[in-house]
PDB file of N, CA, C and O in Angstrom:
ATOM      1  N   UNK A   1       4.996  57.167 -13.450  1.00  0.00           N
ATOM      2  CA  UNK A   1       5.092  55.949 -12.686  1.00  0.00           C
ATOM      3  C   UNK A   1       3.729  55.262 -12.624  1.00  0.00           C
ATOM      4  O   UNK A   1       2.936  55.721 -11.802  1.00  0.00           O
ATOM      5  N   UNK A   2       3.422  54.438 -13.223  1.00  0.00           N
ATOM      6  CA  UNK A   2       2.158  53.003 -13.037  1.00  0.00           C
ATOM      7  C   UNK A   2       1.637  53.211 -11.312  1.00  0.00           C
ATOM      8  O   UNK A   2       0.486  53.350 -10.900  1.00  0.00           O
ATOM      9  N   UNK A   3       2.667  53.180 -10.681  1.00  0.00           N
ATOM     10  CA  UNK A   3       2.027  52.380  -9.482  1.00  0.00           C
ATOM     11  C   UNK A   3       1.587  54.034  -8.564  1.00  0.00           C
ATOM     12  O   UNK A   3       0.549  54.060  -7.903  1.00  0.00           O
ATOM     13  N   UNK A   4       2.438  55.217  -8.640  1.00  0.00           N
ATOM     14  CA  UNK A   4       1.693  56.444  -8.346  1.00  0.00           C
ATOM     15  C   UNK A   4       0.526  56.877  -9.121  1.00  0.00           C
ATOM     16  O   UNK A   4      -0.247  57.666  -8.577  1.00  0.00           O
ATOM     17  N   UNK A   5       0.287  56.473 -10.319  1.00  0.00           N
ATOM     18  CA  UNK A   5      -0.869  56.593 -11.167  1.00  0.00           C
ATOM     19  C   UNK A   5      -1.666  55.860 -10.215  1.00  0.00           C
ATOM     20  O   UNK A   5      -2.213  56.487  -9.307  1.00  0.00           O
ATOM     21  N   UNK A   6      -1.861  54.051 -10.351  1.00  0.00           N
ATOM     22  CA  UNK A   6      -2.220  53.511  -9.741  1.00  0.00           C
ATOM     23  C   UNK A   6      -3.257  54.055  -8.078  1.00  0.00           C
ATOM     24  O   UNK A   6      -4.485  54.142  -8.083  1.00  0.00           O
ATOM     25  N   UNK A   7      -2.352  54.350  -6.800  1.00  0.00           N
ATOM     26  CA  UNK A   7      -2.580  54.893  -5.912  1.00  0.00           C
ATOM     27  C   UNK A   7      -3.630  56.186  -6.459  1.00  0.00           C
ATOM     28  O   UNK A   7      -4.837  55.978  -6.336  1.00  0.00           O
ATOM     29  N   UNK A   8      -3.288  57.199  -6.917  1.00  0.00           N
ATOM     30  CA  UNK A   8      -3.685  58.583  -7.096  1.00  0.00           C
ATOM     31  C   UNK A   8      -5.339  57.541  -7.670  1.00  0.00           C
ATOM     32  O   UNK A   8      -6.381  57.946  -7.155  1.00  0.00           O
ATOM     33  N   UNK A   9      -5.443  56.526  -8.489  1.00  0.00           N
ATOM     34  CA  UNK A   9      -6.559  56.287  -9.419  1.00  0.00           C
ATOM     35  C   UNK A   9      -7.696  55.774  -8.509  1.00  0.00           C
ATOM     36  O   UNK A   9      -8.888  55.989  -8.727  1.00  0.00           O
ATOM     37  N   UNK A  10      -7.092  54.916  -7.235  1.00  0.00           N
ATOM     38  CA  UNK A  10      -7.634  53.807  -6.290  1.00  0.00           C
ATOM     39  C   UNK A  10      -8.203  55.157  -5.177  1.00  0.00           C
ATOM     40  O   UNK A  10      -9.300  54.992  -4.645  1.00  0.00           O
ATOM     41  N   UNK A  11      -7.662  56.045  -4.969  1.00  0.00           N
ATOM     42  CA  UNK A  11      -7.607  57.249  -4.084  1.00  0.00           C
ATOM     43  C   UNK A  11      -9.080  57.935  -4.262  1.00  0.00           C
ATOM     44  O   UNK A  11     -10.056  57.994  -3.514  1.00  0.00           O
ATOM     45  N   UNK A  12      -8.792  58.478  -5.714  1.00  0.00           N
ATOM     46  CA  UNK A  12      -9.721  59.418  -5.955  1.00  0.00           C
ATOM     47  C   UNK A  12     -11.235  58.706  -6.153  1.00  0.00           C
ATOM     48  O   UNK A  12     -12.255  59.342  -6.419  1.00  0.00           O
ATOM     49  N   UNK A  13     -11.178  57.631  -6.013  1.00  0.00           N
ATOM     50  CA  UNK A  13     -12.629  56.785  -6.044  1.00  0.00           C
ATOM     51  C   UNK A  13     -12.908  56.457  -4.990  1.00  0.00           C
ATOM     52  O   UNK A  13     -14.033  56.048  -4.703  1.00  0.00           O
ATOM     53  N   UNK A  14     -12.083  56.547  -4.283  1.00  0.00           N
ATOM     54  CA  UNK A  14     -12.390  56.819  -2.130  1.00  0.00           C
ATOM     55  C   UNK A  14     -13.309  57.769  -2.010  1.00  0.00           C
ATOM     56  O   UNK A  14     -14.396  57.698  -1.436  1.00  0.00           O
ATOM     57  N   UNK A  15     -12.701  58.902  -2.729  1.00  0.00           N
ATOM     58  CA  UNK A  15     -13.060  60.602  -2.332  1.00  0.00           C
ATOM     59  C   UNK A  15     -14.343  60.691  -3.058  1.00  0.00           C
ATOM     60  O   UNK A  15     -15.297  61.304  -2.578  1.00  0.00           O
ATOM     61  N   UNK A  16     -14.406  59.943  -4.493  1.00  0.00           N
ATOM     62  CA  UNK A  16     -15.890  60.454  -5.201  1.00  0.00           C
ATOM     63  C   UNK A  16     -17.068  59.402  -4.053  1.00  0.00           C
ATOM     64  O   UNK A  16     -18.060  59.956  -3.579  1.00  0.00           O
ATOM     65  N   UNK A  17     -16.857  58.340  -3.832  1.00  0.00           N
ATOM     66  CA  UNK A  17     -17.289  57.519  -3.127  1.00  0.00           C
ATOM     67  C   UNK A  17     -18.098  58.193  -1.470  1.00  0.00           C
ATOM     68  O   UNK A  17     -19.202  58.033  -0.950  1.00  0.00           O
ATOM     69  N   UNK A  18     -17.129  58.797  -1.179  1.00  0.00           N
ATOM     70  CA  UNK A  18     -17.268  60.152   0.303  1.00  0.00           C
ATOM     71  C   UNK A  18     -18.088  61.161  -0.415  1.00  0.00           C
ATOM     72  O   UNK A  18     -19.040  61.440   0.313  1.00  0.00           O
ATOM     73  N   UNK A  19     -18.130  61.784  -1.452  1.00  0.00           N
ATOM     74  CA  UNK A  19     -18.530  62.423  -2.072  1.00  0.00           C
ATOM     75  C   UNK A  19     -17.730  64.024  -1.076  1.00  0.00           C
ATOM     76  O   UNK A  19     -16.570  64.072  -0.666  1.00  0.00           O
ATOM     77  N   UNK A  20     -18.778  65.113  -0.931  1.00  0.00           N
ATOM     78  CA  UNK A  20     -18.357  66.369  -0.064  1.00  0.00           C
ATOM     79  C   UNK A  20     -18.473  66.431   1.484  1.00  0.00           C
ATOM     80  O   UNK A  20     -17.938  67.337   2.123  1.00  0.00           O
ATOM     81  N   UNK A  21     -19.338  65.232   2.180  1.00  0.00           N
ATOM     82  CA  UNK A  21     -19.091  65.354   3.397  1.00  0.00           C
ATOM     83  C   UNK A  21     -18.000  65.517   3.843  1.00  0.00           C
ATOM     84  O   UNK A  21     -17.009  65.944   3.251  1.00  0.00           O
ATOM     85  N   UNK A  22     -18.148  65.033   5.442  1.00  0.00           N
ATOM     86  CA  UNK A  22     -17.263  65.906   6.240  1.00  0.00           C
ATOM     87  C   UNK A  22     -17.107  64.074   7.275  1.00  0.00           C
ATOM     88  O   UNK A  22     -16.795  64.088   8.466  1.00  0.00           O
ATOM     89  N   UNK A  23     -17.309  63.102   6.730  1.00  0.00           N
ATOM     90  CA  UNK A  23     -17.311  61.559   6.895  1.00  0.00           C
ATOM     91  C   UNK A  23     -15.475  61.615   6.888  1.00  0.00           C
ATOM     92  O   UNK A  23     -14.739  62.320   6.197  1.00  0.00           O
ATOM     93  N   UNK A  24     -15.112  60.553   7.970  1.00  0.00           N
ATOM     94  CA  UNK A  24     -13.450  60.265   8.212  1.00  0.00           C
ATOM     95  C   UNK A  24     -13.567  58.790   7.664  1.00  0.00           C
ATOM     96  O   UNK A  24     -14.524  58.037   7.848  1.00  0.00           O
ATOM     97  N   UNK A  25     -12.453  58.526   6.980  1.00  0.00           N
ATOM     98  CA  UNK A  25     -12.378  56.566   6.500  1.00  0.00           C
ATOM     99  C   UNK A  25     -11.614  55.823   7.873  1.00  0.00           C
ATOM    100  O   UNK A  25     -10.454  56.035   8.227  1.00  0.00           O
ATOM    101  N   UNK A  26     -12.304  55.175   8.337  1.00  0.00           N
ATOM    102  CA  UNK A  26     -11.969  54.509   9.286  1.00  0.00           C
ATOM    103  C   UNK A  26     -10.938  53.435   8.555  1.00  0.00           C
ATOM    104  O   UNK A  26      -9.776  53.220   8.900  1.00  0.00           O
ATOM    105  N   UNK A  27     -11.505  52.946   7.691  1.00  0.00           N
ATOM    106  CA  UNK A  27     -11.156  51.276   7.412  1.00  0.00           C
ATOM    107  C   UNK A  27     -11.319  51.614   5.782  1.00  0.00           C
ATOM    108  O   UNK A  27     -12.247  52.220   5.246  1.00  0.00           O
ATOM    109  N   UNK A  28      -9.888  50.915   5.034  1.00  0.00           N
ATOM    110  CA  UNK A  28     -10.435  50.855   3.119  1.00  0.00           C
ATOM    111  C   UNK A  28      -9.993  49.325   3.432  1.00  0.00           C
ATOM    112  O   UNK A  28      -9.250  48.919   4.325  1.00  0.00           O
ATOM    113  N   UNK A  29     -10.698  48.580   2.392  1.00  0.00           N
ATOM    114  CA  UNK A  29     -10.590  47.549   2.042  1.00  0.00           C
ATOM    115  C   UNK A  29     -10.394  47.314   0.229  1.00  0.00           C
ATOM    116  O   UNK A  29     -11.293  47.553  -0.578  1.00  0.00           O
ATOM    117  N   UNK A  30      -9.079  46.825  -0.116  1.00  0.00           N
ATOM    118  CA  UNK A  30      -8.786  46.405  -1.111  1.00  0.00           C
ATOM    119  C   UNK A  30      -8.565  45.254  -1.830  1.00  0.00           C
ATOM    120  O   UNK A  30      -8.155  44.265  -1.221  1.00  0.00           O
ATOM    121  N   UNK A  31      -8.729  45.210  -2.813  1.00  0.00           N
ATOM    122  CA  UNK A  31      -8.492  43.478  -3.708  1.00  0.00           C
ATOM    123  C   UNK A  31      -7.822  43.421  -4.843  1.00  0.00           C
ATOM    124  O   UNK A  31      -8.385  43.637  -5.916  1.00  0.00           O
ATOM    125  N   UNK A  32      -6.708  43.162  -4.764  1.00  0.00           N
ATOM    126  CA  UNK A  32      -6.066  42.309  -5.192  1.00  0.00           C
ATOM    127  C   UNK A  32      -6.339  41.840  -6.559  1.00  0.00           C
ATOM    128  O   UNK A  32      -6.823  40.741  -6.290  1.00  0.00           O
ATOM    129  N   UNK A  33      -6.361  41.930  -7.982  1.00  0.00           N
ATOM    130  CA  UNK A  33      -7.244  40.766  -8.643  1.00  0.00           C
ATOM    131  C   UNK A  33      -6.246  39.424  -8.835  1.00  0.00           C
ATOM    132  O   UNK A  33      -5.080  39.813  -8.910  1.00  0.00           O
ATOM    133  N   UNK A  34      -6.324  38.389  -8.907  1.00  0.00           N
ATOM    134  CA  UNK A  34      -6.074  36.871  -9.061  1.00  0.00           C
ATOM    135  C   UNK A  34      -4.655  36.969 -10.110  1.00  0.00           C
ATOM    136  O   UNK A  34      -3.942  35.970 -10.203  1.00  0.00           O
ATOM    137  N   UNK A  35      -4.409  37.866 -10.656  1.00  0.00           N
ATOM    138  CA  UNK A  35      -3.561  37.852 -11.780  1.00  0.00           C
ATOM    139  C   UNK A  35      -2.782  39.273 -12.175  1.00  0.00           C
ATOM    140  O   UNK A  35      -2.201  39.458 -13.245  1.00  0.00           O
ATOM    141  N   UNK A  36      -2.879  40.115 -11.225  1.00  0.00           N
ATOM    142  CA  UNK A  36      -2.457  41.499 -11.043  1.00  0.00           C
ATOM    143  C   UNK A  36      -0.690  41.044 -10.482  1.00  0.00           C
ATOM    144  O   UNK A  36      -0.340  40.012  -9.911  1.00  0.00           O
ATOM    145  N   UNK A  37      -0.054  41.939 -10.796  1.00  0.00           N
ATOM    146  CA  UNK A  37       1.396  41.633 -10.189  1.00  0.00           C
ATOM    147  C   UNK A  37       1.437  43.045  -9.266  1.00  0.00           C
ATOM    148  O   UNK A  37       2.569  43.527  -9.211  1.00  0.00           O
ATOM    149  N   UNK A  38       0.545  43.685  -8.636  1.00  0.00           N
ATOM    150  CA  UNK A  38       0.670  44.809  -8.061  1.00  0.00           C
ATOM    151  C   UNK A  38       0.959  43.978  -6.517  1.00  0.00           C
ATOM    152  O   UNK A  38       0.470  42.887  -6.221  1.00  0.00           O
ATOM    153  N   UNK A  39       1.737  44.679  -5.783  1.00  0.00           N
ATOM    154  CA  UNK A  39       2.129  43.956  -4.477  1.00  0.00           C
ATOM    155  C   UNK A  39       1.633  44.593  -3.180  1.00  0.00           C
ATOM    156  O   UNK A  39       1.811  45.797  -2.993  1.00  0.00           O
ATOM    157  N   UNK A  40       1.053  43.869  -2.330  1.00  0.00           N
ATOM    158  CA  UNK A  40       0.053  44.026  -1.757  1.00  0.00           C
ATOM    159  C   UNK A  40       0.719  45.097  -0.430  1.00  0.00           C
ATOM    160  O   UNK A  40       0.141  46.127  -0.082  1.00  0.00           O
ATOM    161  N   UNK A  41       1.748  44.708   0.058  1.00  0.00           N
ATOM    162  CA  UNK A  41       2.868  45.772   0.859  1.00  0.00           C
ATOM    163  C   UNK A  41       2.292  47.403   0.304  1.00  0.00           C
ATOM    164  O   UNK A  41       1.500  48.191   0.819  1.00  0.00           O
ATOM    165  N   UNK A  42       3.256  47.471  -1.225  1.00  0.00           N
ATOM    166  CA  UNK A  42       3.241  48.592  -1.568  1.00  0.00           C
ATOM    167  C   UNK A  42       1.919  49.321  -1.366  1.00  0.00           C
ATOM    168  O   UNK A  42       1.942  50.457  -0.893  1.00  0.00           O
ATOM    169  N   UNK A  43       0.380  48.541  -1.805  1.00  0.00           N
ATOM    170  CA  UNK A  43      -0.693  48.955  -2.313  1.00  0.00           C
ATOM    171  C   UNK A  43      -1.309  49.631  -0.357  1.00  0.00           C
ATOM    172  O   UNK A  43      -1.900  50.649   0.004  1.00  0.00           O
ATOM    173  N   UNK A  44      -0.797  48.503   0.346  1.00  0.00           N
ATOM    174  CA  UNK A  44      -1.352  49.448   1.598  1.00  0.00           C
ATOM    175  C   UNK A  44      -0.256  50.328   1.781  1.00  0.00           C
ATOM    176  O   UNK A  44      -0.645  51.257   1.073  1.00  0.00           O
ATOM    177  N   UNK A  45       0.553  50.597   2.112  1.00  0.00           N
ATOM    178  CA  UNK A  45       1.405  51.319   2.011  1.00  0.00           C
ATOM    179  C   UNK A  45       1.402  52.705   1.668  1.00  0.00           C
ATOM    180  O   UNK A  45       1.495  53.628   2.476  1.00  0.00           O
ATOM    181  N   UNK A  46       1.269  52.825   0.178  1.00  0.00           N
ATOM    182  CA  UNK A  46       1.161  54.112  -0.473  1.00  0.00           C
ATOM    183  C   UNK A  46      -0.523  54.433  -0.062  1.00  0.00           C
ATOM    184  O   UNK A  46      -0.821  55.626   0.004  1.00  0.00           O
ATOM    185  N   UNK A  47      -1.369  53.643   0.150  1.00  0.00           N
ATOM    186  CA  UNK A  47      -2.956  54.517   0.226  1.00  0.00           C
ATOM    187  C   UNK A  47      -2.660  54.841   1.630  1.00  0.00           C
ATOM    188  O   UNK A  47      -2.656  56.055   1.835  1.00  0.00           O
ATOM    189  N   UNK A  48      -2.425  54.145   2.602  1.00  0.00           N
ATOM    190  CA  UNK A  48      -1.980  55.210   3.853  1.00  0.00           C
ATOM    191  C   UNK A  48      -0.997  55.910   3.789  1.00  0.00           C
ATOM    192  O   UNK A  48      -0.583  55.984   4.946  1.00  0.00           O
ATOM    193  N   UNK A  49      -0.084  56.722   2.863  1.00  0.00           N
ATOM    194  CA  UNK A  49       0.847  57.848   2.910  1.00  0.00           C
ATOM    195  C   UNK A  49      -0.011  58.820   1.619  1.00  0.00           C
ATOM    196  O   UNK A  49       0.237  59.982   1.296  1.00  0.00           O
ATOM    197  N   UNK A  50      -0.942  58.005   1.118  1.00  0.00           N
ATOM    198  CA  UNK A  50      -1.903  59.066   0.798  1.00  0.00           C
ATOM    199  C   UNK A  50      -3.076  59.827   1.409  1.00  0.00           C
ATOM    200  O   UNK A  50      -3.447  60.984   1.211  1.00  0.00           O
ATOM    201  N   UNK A  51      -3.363  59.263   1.878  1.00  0.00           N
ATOM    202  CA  UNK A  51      -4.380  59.507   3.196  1.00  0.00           C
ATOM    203  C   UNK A  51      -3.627  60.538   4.126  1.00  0.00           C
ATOM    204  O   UNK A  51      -4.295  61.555   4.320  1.00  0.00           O
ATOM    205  N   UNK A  52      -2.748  60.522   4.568  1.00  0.00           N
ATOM    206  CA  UNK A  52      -1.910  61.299   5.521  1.00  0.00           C
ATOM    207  C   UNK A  52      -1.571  62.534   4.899  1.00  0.00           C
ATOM    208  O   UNK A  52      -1.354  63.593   5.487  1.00  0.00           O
ATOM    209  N   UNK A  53      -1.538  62.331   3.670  1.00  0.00           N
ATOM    210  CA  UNK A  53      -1.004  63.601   3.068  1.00  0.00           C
ATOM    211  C   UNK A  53      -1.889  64.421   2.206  1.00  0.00           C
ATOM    212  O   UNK A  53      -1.432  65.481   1.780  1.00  0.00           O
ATOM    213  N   UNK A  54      -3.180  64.043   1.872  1.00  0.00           N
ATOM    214  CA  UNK A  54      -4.149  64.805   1.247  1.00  0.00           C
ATOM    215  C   UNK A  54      -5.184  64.625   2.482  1.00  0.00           C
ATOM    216  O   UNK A  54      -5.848  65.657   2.577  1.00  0.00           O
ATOM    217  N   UNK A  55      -5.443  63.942   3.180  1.00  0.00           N
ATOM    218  CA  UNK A  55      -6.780  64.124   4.504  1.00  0.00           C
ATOM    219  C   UNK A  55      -6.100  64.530   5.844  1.00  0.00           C
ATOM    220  O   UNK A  55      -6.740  65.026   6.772  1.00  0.00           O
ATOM    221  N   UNK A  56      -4.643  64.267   5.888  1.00  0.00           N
ATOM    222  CA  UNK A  56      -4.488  64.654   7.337  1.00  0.00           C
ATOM    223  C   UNK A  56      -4.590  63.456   8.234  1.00  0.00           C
ATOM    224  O   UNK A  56      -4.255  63.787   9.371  1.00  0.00           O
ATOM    225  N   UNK A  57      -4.831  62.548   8.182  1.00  0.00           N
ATOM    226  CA  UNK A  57      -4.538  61.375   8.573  1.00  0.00           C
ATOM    227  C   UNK A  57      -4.257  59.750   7.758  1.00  0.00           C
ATOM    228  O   UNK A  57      -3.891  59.545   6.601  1.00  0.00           O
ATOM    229  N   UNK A  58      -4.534  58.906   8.688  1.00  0.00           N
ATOM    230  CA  UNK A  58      -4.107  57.437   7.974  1.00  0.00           C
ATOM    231  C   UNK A  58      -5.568  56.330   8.550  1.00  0.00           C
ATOM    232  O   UNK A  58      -5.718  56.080   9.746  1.00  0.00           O
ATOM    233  N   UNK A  59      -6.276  55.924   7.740  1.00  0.00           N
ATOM    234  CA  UNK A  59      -7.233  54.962   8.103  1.00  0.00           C
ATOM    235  C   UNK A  59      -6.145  53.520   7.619  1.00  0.00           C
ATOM    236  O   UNK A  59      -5.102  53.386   6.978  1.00  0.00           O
ATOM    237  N   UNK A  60      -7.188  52.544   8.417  1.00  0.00           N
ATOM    238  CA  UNK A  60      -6.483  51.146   8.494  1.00  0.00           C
ATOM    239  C   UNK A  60      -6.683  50.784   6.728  1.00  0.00           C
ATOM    240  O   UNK A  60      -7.741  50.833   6.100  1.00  0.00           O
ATOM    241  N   UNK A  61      -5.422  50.449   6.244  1.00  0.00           N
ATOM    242  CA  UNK A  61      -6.138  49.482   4.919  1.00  0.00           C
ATOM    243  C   UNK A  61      -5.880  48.488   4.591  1.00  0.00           C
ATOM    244  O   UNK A  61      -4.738  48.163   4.267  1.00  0.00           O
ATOM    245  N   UNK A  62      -7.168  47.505   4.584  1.00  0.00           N
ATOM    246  CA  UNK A  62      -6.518  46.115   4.401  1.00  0.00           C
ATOM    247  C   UNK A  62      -6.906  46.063   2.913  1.00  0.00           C
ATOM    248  O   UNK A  62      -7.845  46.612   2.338  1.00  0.00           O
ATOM    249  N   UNK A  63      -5.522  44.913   2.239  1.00  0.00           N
ATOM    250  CA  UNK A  63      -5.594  44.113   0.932  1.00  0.00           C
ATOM    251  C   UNK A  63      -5.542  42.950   1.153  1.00  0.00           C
ATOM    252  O   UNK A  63      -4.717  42.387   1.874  1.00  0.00           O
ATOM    253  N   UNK A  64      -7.060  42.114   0.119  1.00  0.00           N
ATOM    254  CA  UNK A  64      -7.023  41.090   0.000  1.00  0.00           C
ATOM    255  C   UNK A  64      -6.686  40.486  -1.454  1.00  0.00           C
ATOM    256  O   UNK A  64      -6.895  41.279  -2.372  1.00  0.00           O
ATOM    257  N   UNK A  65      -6.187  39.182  -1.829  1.00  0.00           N
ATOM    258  CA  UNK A  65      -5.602  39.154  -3.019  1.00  0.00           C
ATOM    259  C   UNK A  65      -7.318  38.376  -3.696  1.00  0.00           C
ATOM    260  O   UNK A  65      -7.967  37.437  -3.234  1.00  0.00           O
ATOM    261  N   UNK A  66      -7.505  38.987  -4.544  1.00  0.00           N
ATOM    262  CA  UNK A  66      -8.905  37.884  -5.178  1.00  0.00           C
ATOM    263  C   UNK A  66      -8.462  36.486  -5.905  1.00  0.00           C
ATOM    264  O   UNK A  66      -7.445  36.281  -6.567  1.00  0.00           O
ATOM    265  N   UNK A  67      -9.469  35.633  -5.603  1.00  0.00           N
ATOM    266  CA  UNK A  67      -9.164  34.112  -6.214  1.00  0.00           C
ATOM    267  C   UNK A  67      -9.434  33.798  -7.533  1.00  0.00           C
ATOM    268  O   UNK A  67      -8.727  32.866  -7.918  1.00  0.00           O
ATOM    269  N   UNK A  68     -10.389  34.339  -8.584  1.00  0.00           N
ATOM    270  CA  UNK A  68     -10.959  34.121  -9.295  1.00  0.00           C
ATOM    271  C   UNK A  68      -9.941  34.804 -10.837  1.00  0.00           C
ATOM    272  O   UNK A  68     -10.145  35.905 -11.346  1.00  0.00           O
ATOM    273  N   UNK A  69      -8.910  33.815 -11.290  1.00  0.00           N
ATOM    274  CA  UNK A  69      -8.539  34.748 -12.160  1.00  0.00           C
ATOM    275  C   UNK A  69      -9.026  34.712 -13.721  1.00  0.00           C
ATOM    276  O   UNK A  69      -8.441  34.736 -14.803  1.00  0.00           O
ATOM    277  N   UNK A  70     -10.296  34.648 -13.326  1.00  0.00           N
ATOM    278  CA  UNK A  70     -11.042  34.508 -14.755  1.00  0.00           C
ATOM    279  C   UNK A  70     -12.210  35.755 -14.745  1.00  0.00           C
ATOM    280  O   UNK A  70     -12.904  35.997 -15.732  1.00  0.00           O
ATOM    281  N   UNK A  71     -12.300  36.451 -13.550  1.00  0.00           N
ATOM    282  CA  UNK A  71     -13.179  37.201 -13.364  1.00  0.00           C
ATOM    283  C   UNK A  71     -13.052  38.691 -14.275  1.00  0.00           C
ATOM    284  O   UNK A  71     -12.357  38.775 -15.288  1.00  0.00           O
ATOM    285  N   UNK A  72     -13.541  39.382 -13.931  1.00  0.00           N
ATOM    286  CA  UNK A  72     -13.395  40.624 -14.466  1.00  0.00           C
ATOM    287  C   UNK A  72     -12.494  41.682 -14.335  1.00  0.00           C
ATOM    288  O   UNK A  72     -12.318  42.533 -15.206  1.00  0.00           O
ATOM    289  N   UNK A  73     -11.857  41.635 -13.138  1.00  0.00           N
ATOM    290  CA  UNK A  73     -11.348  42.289 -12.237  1.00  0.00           C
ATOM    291  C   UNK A  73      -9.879  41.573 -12.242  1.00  0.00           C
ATOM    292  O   UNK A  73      -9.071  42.499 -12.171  1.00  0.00           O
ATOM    293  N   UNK A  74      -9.479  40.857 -12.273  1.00  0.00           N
ATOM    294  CA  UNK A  74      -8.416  39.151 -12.443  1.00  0.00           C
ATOM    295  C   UNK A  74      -7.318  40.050 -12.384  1.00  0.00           C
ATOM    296  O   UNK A  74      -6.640  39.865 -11.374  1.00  0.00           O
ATOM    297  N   UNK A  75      -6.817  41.178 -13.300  1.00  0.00           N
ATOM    298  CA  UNK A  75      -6.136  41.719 -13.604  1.00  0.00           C
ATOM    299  C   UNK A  75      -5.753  43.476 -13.007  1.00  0.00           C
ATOM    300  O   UNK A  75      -4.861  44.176 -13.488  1.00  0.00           O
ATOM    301  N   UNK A  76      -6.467  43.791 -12.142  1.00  0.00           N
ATOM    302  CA  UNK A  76      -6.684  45.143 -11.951  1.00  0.00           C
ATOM    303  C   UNK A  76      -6.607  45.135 -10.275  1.00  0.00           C
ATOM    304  O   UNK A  76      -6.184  44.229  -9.556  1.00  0.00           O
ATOM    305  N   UNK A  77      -7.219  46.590  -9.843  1.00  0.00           N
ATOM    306  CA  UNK A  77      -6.706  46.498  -8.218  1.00  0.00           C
ATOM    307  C   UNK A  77      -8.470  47.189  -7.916  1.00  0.00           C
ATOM    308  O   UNK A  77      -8.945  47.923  -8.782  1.00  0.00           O
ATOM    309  N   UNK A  78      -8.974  46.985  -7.136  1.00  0.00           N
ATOM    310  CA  UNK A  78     -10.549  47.095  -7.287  1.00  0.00           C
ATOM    311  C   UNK A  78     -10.614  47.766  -5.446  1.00  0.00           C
ATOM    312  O   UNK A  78      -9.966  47.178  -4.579  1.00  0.00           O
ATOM    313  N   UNK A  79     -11.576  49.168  -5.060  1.00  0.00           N
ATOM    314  CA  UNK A  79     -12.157  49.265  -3.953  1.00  0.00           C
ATOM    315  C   UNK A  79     -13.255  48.516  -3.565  1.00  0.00           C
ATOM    316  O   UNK A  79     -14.400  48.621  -4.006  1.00  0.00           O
ATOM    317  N   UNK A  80     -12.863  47.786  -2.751  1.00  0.00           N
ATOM    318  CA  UNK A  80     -14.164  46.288  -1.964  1.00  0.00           C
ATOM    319  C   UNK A  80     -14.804  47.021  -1.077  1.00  0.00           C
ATOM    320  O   UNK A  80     -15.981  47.205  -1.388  1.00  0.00           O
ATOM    321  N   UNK A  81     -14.467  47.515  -0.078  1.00  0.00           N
ATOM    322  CA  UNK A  81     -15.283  48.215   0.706  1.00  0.00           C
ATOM    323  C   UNK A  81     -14.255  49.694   1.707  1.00  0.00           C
ATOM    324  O   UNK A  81     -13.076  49.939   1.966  1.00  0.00           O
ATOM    325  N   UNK A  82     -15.449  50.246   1.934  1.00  0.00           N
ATOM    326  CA  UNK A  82     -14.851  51.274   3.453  1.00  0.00           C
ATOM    327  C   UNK A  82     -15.498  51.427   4.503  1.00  0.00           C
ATOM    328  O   UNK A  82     -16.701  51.680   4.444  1.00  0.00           O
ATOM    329  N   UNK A  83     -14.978  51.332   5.443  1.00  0.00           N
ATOM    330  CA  UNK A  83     -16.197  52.154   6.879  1.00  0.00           C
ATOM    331  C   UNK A  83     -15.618  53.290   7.525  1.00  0.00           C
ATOM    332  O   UNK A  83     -14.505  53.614   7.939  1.00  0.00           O
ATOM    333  N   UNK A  84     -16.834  53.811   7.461  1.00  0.00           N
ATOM    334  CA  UNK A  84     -16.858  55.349   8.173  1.00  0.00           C
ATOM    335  C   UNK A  84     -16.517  55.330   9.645  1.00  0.00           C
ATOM    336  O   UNK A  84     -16.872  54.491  10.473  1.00  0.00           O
ATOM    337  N   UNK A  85     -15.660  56.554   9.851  1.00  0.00           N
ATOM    338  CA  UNK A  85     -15.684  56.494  11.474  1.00  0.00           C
ATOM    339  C   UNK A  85     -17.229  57.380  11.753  1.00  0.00           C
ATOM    340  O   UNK A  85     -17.887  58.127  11.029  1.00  0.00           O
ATOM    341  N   UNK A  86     -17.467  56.740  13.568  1.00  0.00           N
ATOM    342  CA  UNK A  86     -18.958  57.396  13.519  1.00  0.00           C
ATOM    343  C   UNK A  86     -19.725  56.574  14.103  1.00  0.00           C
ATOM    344  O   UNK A  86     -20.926  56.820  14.212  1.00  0.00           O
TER     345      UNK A  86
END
């Protein structure tokens, strides 16, 4: 499945990102690219029922859709930011 690939791909660049601490994700922030048909429901959706089920809980995640569909990214689903609880 694309879109469990997807999740599992957006996920594990959370975790390298955290690296081995012992840091909780308060907040993920996602984007959208300008020309992606990935749907923004699903995309928060599945990263908080991933979160719940490999960390034990659910941080807030917002998706934003990006404007630029000439950019680099236009086409893909990109981590924008996170904040730590703390």
């Amino acid at each position: 499945m694309h879109e469990s690939g997807l999740i599992q791909t957006l996920m594990h660049r959370v975790e390298v990102e955290l690296g081995n601490g012992d840091d909780r994700v308060k907040t993920l922030c996602f984007e959208i690219g300008a020309l992606s048909d990935t749907n923004p429901t699903w995309l928060q959706q599945g990263a908080a029922h991933y979160a719940l089920e490999m960390w034990g809980y659910e941080p807030e995640v917002l998706v934003e859709r990006g404007q630029d569909a000439t950019g680099p990214h236009a086409l893909g689903v990109t981590l924008r930011s996170m904040i730590l609880e703390g």
